[in-house]
N, C-alpha and C positions, 0 to 999 in steps of 0.2 A: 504494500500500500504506500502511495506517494501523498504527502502531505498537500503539494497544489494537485492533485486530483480527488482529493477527499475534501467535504466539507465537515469543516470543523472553528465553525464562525465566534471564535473565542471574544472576547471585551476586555477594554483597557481596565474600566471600571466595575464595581457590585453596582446588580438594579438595585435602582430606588424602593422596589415594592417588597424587595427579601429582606425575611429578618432573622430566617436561622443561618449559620454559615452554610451550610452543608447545600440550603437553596439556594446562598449566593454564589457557590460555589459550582454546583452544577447547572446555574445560568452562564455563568462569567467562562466558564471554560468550554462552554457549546457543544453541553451533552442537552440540553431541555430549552425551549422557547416555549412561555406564553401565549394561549389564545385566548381565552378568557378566562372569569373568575373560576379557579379548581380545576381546570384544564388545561391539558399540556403537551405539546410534540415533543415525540423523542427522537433527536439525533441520530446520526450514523454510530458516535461513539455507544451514545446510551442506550440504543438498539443491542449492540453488543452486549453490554454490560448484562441489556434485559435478560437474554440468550441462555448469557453463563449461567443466570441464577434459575432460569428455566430450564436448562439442561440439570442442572443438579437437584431440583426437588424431584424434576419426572423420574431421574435413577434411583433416587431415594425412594419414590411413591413406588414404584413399581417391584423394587429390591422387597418391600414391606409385601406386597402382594394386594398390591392396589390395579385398579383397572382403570385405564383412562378413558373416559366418554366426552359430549360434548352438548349442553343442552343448551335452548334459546336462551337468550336476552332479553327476549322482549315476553310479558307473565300475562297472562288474562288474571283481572283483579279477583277472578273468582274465588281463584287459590288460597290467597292471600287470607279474604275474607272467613272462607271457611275457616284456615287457621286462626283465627283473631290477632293477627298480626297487622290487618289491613290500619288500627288505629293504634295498634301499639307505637309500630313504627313508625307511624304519623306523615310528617311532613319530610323526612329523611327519603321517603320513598318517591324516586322517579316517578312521577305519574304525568298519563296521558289519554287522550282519547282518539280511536280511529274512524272513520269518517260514519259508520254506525252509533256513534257517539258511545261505544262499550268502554268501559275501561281498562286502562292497563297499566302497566310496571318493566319499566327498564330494570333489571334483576340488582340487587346489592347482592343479595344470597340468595340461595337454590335450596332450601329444606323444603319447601312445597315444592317447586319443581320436579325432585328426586324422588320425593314421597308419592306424589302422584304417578311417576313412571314405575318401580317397585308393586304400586296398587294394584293385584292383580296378576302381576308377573311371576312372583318369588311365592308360591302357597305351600312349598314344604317346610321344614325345621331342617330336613336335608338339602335344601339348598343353599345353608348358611353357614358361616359369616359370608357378608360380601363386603368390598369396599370400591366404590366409583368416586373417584374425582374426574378434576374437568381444573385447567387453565383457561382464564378470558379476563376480556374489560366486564369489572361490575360498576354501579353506576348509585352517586348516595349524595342528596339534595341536601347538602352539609347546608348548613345556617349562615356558618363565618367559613366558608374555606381561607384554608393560610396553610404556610407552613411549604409552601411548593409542592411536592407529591406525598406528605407525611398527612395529610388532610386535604386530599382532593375530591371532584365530584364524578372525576372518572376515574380508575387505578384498574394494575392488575393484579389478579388473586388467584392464586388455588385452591379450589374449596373439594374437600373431600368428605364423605357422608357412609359410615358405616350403620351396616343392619343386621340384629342380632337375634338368637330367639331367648337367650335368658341371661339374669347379669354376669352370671359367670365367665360366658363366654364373651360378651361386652368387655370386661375387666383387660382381657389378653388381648383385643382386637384395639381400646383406646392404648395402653401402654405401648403396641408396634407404632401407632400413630406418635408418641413420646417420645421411643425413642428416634424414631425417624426423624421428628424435627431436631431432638440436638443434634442429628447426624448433616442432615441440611444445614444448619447455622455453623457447625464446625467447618464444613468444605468450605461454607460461604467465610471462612475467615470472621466470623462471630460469637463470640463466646453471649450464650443467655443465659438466664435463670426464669427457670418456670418458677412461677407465681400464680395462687390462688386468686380469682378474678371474680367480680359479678358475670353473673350471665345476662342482664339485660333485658334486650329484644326479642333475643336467642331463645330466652327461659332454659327450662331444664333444671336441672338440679344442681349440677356443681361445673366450673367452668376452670381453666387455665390459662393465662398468658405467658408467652415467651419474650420475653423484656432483655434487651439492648441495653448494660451501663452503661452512660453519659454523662460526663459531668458539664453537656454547655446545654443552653436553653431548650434542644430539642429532645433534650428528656421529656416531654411532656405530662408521663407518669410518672407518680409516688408511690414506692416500693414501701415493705418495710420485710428485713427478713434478720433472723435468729444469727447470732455471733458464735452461737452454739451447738444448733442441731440442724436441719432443713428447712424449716417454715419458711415460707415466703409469700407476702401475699401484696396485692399491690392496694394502694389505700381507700380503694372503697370496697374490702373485702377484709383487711387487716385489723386483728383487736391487739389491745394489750393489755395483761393486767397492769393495776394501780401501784405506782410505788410508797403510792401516801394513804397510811392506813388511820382509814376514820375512828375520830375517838369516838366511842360510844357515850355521848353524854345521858343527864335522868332529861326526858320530854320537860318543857318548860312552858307555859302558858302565854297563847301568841300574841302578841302586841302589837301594833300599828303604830310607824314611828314618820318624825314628819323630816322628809329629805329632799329641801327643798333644790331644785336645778339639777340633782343628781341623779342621773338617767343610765351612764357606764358604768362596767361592772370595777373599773378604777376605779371613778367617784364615787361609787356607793360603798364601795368595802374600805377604802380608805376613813370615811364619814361616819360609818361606821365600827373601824377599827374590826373587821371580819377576814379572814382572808379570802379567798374569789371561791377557794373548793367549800364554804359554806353557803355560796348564794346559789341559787335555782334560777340560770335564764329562762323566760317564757317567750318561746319565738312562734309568730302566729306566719301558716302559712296559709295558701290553695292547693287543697288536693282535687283535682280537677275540679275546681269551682265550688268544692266547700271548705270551710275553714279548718282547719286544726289547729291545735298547741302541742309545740313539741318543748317538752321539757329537757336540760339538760345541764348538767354542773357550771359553775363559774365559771371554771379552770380550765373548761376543754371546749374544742368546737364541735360541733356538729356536721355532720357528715352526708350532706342531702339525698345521695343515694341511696345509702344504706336508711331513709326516712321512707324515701319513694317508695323501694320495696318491701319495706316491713307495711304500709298505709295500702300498698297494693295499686296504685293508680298512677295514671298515663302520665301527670304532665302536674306537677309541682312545682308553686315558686311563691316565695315571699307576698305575705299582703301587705295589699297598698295603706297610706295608713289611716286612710278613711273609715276604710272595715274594720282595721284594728280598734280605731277611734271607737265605731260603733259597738263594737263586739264586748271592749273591757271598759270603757266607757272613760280612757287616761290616754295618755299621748303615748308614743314608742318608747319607750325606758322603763315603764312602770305595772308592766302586766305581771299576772303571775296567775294562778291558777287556784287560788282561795277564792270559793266564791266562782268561777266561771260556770258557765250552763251555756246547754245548746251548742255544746261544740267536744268533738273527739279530744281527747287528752291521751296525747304519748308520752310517756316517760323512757330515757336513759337509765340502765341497769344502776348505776351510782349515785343516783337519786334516790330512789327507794334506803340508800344505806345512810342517806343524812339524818340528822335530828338536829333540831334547833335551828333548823337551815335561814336565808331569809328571801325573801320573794318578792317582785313587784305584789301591790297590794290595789290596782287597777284602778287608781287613785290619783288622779294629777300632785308630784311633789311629797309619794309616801310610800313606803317600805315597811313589811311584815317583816317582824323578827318573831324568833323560837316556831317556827313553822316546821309541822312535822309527818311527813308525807304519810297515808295510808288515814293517819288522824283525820288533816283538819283541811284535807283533799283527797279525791277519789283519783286514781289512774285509769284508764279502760284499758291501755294497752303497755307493757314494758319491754323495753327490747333494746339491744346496741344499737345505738346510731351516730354515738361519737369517733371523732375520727383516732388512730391508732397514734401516738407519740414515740417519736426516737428516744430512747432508754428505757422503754416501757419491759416491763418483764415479756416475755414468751407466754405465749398463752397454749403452746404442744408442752416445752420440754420444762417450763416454769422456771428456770435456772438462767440461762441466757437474757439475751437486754438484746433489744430491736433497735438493728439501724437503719436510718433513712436513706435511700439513695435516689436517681432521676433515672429513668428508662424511656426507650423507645419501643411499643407492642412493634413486632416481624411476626409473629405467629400466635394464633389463639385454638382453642381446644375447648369442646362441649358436651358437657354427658346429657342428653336430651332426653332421655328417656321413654317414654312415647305419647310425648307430648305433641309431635306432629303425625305420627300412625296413628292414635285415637281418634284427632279429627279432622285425618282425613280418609278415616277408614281403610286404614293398609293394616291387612291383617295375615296371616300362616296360620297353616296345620300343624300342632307341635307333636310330641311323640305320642303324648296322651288322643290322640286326636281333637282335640281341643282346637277353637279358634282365640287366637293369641294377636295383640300388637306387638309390631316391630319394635325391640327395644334399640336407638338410635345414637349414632354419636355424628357432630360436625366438626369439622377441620378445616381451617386457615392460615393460608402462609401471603404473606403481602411483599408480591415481586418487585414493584416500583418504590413498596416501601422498604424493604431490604436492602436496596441499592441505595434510597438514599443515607440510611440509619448508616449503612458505612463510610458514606463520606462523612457524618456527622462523628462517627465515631475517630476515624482515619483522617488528619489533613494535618496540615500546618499552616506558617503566617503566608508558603509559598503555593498553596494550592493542598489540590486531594493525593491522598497517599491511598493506590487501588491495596486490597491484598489479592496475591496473586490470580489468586482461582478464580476472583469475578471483572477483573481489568479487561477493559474491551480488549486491549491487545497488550502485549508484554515488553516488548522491546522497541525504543527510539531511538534512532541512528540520525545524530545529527554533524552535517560537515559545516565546518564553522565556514568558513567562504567557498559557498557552492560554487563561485568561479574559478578559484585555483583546481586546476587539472588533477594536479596530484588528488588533494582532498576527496573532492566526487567520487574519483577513481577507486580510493582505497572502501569510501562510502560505499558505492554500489556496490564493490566487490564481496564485500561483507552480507550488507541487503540481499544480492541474491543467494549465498549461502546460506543465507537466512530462511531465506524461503524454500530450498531446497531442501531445508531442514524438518519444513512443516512448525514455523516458527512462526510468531505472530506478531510482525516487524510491520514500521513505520516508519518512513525516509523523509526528511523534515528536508525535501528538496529546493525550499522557497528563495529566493535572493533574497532575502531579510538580514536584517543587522544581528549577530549572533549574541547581543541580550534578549532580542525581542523571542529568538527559538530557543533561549534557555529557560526564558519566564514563559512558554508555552507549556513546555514538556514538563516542568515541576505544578503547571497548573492541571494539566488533563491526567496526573498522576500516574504513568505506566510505572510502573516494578523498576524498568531498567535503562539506563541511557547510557550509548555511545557516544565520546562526542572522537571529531574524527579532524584534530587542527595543527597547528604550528610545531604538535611533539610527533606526528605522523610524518611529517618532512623531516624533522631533524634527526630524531632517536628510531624514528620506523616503528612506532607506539601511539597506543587510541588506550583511549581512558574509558573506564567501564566504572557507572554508578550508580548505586542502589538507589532509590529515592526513600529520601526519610532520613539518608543515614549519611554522614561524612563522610566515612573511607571512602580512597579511589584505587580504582585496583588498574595498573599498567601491564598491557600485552601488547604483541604482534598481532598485525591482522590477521593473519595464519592461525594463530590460540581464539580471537575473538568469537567464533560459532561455536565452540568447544565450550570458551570458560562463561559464555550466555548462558547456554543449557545447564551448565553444574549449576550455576547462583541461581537460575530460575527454580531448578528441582531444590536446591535447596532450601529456597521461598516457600515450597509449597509444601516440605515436608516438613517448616515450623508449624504451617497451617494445622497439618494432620497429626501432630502430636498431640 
């Protein structure tokens, strides 16, 4: 490949509109150009790139005893709705109508699609386990896309979908999917950690993400995992226990105290003289258009996911504070749940363990003190919904203390159980002759997001640093003045070596000034560069360099095909260790 016959439309500068590096990075070096919000062309380079990482999940998936199928894009809403996904998933879902005015769905996921196909097909218990995935564009009406391809409205994915006849054999059928993906992420030059996840949209019963560490902003997840044992869960899944053990004081008789202006949980415990793990916030939301109270300690925050799913409803958020107004009858700082009616009461597990707590008292300018949950308030519902704290004990192994870290999801994992075979009526003969639902799992690996999580993982102040196994190509031969005869000469010489080698070389042929091809080739990150200049005439020596790395290693152009290959294999068996 010649560099003027390839396009490879690099920038002097980062667009204006990226804000994680790894986007600015794969605009500026002319692997990705914008078409509009969430969508993206992909380059000649990043075609490649795409390739790599498509060729290694299919060996993976197939290695596992997976089969690869290929279903539509385009869903009839029917599917959907049977499943009650049509409003789960809400506004996220592609939707459209065809000139029938029926409707329909551009796919994100395929659990009705697969379900549906399966319906009817698969009626013994001996025709099981099976597992069908499928590579393609899915398509998801993000709210705010950002992020370049890490939150787009187009991406590509792999989604895989096993069917089982009982959990046993479920059990051995998700763990190949397990191991497959660290197998996948290892080739891909990415070390993950599964982490315990919500399941969401998905439902099901228990769910996995395989999380990218990061420590720059495109972490966009919060981990938390055991210093000690395995746990890992990411933070709308992750608990901790308390490291501050509540004193049990004797119940005290509640009192109504006047605070005036003080609405934060600062000013009121200061003003008080309380510390924050004795007050109860009362935060009023919308659960789908009715109000709640979610109660929860001073000292921690609340976790709104983990709200959603315990409340069970589509679409929560904050009330406005009109309703507040109306509901506690005090402005926002002063609610509390003494006294409230006509509205659901949640409570945080660590609530219930206060005594003497103090509470808004729904009172413009006042605060209950000695308030004592289960007394002199009713709970309807109790359940974790604060969020997990770094140094929190382990809630598996009780010993260990949780650390925080930032992740990027590459892959996720779902135990579905037959949550989509029940209703959509996909059912088997089991041994007993019995009719039985499918017990189900889904699989996701995000190709466009795996590419980008490594440049976010891999780069420096000079550009992306590929690892080797996913870089569109491996080796850059650049002659510092393509007009000197000699240089070319030795260039090409190599070049085609190169390629006789079934080597994956790039000849950076351009008459450009040899800054401008040395800040290319540390920008589009290949593994390896030749450069081929004024020590090739004098010494009969071409400098070979790693990218990432200082050392320069000097040979003959004669050694040069030879000592490429050794550093490439040795690249890629850091990879594999």
């Amino acid at each position: 490949m010649k560099w003027s016959e390839t396009y490879i439309p690099t920038l002097r500068e980062f667009p204006a509109e990226a804000e994680l590096i790894s986007h600015k990075l794969l605009t500026k070096a002319g692997y990705i150009r914008k078409l509009t919000s969430g969508i993206y062309n992909y380059l000649p380079l990043m075609q490649l790139v795409l390739l790599k990482i498509t060729n290694i999940v299919r060996e993976e998936m197939n290695r596992s005893g997976a089969q690869e199928i290929l279903m539509p894009v385009l869903h009839p809403a029917e599917l959907w709705q049977k499943s009650g996904r049509w409003e789960v998933y809400g506004k996220e879902l592609m939707r459209m109508k065809d000139r029938h005015q029926r409707d329909l769905v551009l796919g994100g996921t395929h659990e009705e699609v697969i379900t549906d196909l399966i319906k009817g097909e698969l009626r013994s218990y001996r025709q099981l386990p099976i597992n069908l995935y499928q590579i393609q564009t899915k398509f998801r009406d993000e709210i705010r896309p950002r992020f370049g391809l890490m939150r787009g409205r187009e991406f590509m994915m792999k989604d895989a979908y096993t069917f089982d006849a009982d959990e046993e054999s479920f059990k051995v059928s998700y763990q190949k999917m397990v191991d497959a993906y660290f197998e996948i992420f290892k080739r891909c030059g990415l070390e993950t950690k599964m982490v315990e996840s919500d399941t969401g949209a998905m439902g099901g019963k228990d769910a996995h993400e395989f999380m990218v560490i990061v420590d720059t902003e495109g972490g966009e997840n919060v981990i938390f995992y055991c210093d000690q044992c395995d746990y890992a869960a990411n933070i709308d899944k992750a608990t901790s226990l308390d490291l501050k053990n509540q004193k049990k004081d004797t119940p005290k008789k509640m009192e109504k105290v006047h605070t005036p202006n003080k609405k934060t949980i600062e000013e009121v415990t200061q003003f008080l003289g309380e510390p924050p793990e004795k007050l109860v916030k009362t935060l009023i939301y919308k659960a789908d258009g009715n109000l709640v109270a979610a109660l929860i300690r001073g000292d921690k925050e609340i976790n709104e996911i983990k709200l959603k799913n315990a409340l069970g409803c589509v679409e929560l958020e904050m009330a406005d504070f009109e309703s507040i107004k109306k509901l506690t009858g005090a402005e926002v700082g002063f609610s509390g749940p003494v006294g409230l009616s006509g509205v659901k009461i949640i409570a945080d597990e660590q609530v219930t363990e206060l005594t003497n707590a103090v509470t808004g008292a729904n009172q413009d300018d006042y605060h209950l003190v000695n308030v004592n949950p289960g007394k002199d308030f009713k709970m309807d519902q109790v359940v974790d919904i604060k969020s997990a704290e770094e140094g929190g004990v382990c809630p598996r192994c009780k010993k260990g203390k949780l650390v925080a870290a930032r992740g990027i999801e590459v892959g996720n994992t779902f135990m579905l159980g037959t949550k989509y075979s029940k209703a959509l009526g996909a059912t088997f003969i089991d041994k007993d002759r019995k009719e039985k639902p499918f017990i189900m799992g889904s699989y996701g690996v995000g190709i466009t997001r795996t590419a980008q999580a490594a440049v976010e993982k891999f780069h420096d102040e000079k550009g992306i640093i590929w690892p080797v196994s996913i870089s569109p190509l491996h080796v850059s031969i650049i002659p510092v003045n393509v007009q000197n005869q000699t240089q070319r000469e030795v260039a090409f010489e190599i070049y085609e070596g190169m390629r006789k080698n079934k080597m994956e070389v790039i000849i950076d042929d351009r008459d450009e000034r040899a800054g401008v091809k040395f800040n290319d080739s540390d920008l589009i990150g290949l593994p390896l560069r030749i450069t081929v200049g004024e020590r090739t005439f004098k010494e009969k020596k071409v400098e070979l360099s790693i990218r990432g790395k200082k050392e320069r290693i000097f040979c003959s152009k004669e050694e040069a095909v030879k000592m490429s290959k050794n550093i490439l294999d040795k690249l890629q068996d850091d990879i594999s260790l």
